[in-house]
N, C-alpha and C positions, 0 to 999 in steps of 0.2 A: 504493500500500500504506500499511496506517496505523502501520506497523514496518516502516520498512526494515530491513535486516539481522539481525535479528533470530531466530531459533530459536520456533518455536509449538508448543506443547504444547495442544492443543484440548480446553476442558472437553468431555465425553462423556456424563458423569456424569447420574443420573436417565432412564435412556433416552432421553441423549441432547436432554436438557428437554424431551421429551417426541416424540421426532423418532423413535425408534429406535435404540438404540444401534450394532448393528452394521452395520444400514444407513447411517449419519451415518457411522463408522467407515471403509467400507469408499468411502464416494464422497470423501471427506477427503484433501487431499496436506499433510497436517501432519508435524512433524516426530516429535511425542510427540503420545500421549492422556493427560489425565487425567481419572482416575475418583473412586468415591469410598469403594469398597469391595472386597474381595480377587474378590468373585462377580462384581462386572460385569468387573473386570479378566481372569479367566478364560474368562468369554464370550468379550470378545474374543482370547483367545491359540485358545477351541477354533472359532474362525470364521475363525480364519488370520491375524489380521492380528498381522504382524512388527515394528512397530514398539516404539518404548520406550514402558510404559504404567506412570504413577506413580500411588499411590494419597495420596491428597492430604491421609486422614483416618489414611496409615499402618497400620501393623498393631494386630488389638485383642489381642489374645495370642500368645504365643508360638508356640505349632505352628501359626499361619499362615505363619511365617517358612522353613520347608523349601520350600514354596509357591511364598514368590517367590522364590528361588533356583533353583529349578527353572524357573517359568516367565521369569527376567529382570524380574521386575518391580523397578520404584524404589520407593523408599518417603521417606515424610516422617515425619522424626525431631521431634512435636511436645510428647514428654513425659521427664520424666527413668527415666521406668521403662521408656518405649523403649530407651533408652540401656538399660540392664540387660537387658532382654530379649537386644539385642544381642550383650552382653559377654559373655552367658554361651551362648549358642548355638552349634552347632558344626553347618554348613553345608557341603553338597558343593563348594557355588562361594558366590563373594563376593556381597553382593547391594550395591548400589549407590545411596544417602540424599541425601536433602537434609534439612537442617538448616531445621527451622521457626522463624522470630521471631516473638514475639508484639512488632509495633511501635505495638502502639494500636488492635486488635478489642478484645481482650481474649478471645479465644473460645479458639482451639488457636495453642499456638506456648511456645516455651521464654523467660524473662524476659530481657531486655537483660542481662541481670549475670551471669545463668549461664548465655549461650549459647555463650559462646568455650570455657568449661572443657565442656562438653557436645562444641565442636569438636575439642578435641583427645584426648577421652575414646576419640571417633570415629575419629579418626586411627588411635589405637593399635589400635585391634580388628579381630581376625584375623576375624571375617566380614564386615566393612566392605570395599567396595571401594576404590580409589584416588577421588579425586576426588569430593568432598563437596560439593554444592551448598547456596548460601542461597537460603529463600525466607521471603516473608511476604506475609499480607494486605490488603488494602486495605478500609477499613471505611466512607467517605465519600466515595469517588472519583466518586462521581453526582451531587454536590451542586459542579457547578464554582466556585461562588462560597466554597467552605469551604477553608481554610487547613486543616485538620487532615490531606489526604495530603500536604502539604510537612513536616508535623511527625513523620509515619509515615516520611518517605522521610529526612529527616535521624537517625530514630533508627536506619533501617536499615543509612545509610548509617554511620554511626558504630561498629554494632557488626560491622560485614565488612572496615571500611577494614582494608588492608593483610592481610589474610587472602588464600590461594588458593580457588580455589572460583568456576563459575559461580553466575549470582545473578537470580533471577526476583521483581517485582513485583506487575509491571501484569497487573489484570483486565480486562474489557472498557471499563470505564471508564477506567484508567490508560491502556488503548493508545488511545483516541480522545481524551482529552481532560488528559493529564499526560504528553506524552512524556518527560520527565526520569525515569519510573519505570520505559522501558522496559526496561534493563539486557540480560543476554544471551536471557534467553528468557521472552515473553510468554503469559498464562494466555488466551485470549477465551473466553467462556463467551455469554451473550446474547449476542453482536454476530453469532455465529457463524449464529444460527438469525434475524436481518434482525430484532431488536428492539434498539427502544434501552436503552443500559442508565442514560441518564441519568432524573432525578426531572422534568425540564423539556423534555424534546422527545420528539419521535416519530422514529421508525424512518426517513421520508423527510427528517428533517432532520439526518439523519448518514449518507444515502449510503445506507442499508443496506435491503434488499429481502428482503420474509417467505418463510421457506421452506415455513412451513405455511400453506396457507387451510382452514379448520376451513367447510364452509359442508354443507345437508342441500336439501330442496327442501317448497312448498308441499303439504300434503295437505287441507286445507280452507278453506275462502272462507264466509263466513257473514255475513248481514246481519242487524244487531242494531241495536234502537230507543234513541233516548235513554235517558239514564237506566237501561238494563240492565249490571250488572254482568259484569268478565271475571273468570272463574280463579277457582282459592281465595282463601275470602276476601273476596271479591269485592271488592278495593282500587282495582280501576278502575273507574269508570262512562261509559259514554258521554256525550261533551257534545251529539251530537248521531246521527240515523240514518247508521251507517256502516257499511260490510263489514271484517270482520277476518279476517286469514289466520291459518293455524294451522300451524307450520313443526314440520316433527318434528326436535326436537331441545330437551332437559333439562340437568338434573344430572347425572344418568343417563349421560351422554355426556363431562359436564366441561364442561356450558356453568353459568357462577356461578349459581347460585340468587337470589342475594342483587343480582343487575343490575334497577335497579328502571325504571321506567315512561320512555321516554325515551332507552332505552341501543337506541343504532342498530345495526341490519344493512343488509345490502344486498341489494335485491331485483331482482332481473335489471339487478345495476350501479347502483342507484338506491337513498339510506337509507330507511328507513322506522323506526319508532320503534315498542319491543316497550313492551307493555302486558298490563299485571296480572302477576302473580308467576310468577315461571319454575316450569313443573314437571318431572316426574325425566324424561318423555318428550317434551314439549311446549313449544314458547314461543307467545305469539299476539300478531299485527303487526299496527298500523293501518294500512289502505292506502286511507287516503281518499286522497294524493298520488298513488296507482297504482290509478287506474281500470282499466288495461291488465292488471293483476293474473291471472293462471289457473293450475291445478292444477298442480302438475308443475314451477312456475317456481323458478329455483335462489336459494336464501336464504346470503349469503355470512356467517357468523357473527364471523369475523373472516381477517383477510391481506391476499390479494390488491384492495387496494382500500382495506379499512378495519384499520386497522392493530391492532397487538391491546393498545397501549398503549392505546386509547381506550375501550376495553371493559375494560379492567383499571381505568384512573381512574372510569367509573361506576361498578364495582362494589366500590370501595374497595378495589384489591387491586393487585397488581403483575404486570405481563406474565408474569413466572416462571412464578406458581401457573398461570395458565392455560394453559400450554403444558404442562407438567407434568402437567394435570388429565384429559389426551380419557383415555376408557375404553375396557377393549379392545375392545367390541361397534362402536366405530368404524371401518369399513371403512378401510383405506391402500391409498391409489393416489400409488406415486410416479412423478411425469411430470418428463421431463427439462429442465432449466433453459429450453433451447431450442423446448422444446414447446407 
């Protein structure tokens, strides 16, 4: 395990980066989910699952606050008008916070100086439950060579010392590669769904195995003379007479648009290098290395095999967006680990 002892809270958030929320959800033995918004969190309570579900980004107004008292939801106290929200709210049951810091995003989290008088503001409020959790961000923790989560974890650790209160860090980069930030309970978000979440490695170089393989199958083979142009545009030309396949699968689908000439798939297990510009239904694959090439043959876009870190660094992007990106005209077939 990459947190022993540790409490997990599994990002869920974004359908689950793109996995399905209450699917990821429901095959998950986590201890908490977090989400990112009061809607996903309520999917999951009307899909049954009982566990504690925090909303990461908090409540955006007030009358969502009957909401999570009803349904048990946590919430992350990151503003001071939360705090007021709070105070002045009068709830059937208590609802249950953690205390956001901002230790060095700079994005959501209350300032070093006003988070302890924000903690005991919390204390005293009768819709407040007992037991007030800290958490914070990590804003560089993929860049292992960077001193700045030592400078985030000491300002965290400076404004909780001596305070009660469990206390969460680590994101998927904290739990692989900063164990000092794992504290009581750990966020994984990427690590969860077998990418990496550092800026310098791939997914098999941290252990972790893809849960999605994104792949569609050959629908045409065409042979085409030097010198003729592919796709819009026509930004490719052939350097010589070769057969080009035609994989269905676009933008349209969530594969980047913007993956230029070069950026590999896998054709019955084997790369091959797409060429000319992606379109919303189509990509087209050089298969002069796949004489063997025929209709019907499966085109891995990214996973199992070819990782989708590698697909994200050609197309200038980050694994996230592309897990994030399939659309929903893409078929799901979930097969079990062991299948």
């Amino acid at each position: 395990m990459a947190a022993p002892g540790r409490q997990v809270a599994a990002a869920v958030k974004a359908e689950a980066y793109g996995h399905g929320l209450t699917r990821v959800a429901q095959a998950l033995d986590a201890d908490a989910f977090a989400v990112a918004s009061l809607e996903e969190a309520l999917t999951l309570r009307e899909a049954g699952i009982d566990r504690p579900i925090l909303l990461l980004e908090g409540v955006f107004e007030a009358m969502e606050l009957p909401l999570c008292a009803r349904h048990d939801l946590l919430i992350a106290v990151h503003h001071p008008e939360q705090v007021v929200m709070l105070e002045r709210a009068r709830l059937e049951r208590r609802v249950r916070v953690w205390l956001k810091i901002d230790s060095g995003m700079h994005r959501l989290g209350l300032e070093a100086e006003t988070a302890q008088a924000a903690f005991q503001r919390l204390r005293n409020c009768p819709a407040v439950a007992p037991g007030i959790g800290w958490m914070s961000h990590l804003a560089r923790a993929d860049e292992r060579d960077c001193d700045y989560t030592l400078q985030q974890l000491q300002t965290f650790e400076t404004v909780t010392a001596g305070l009660p209160g469990e206390r969460s860090l680590a994101n998927s980069a904290g739990i692989l590669g900063w164990p000092q930030t794992h504290f009581d309970w750990v966020r994984p978000g990427i690590m969860l769904y077998g990418a990496s979440p550092f800026v310098d490695s791939l997914a098999t170089a941290e252990d972790l195995r893809p849960v999605m393989t994104f792949h569609t199958r050959l629908i045409s083979i065409k042979r085409l003379r030097k010198g003729e142009p592919i796709g819009y545009g026509g930004t490719w030309r052939c350097p010589e007479d070769l057969d080009v396949g035609v994989a269905a699968a676009g933008y349209g689908d969530g594969y980047p648009r913007h993956a230029p000439s070069g950026t590999p798939v896998l054709l019955n297990g084997r790369e091959a290098p797409l060429i000319g510009r992606v379109s919303m239904d189509m990509i087209t694959v050089d298969l002069r290395e796949h004489p063997e090439a025929r209709l019907a043959d499966r085109v891995t876009l990214w996973g199992d095999g070819l990782p989708v870190e590698r697909i994200a660094q050609a197309a200038g992007t980050i694994s996230y967006t592309l897990l994030c990106s399939i659309t929903a005209r893409v078929r799901r077939e979930v097969i079990p680990a062991d299948g």
